[in-house]
C-alpha positions in Angstrom: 21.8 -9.1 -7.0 21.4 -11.7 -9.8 19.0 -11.4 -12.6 16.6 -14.1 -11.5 16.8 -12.7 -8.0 15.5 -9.1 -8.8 13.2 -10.9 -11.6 11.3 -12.9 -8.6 11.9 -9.8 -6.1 9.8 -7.8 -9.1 7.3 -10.6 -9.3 6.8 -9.8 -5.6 5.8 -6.2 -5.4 3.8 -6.4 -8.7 1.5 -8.8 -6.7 1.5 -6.6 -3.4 1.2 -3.5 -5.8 -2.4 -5.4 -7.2 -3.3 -6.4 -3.9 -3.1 -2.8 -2.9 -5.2 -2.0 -5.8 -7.7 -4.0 -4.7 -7.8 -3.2 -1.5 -7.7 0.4 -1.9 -11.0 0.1 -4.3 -12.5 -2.0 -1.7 -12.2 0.1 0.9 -13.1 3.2 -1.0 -16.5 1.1 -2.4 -17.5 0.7 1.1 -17.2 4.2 2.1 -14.6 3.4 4.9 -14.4 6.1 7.5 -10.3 6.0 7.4 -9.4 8.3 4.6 -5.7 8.2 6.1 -5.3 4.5 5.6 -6.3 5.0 2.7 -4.1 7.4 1.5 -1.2 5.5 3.5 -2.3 2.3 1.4 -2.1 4.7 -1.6 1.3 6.0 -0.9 2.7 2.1 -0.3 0.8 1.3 -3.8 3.0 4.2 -5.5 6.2 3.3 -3.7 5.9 0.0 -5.2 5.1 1.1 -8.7 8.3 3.1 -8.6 10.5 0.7 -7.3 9.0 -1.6 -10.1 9.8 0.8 -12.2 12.9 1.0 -11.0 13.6 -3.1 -11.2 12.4 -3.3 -14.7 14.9 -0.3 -16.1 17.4 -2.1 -13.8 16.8 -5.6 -16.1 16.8 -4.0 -19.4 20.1 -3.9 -20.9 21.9 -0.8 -21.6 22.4 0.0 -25.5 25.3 1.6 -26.7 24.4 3.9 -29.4 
């Protein structure tokens, strides 16, 4: 995968991980009854986070020391 590819694939899932966020907080503000899509929306949010995470080590360059 290029560069720019995985930059605008990382783009992607930070925008889904904040729309998660916001959703999440939403539906916990208005008491919904669903605690498991909750915690299913909470499991996609830290899936995300780690494959950022995962994207962003991927882009930095390695060092040799």
């Amino acid at each position: 995968m290029e560069e720019a590819d995985t930059v605008k694939w990382l783009e992607q899932l930070k925008v889904e991980h904040r729309d998660l966020d916001d959703v999440i907080k939403i539906l916990i503000d208005s008491r919904h009854p669903d605690l498991m899509k909750i915690q299913r929306l909470k499991k996609r949010k830290l899936r995300l986070k780690d494959m950022i995470s995962r994207l962003e080590s991927e882009l930095i360059p390695d060092l040799d020391a």
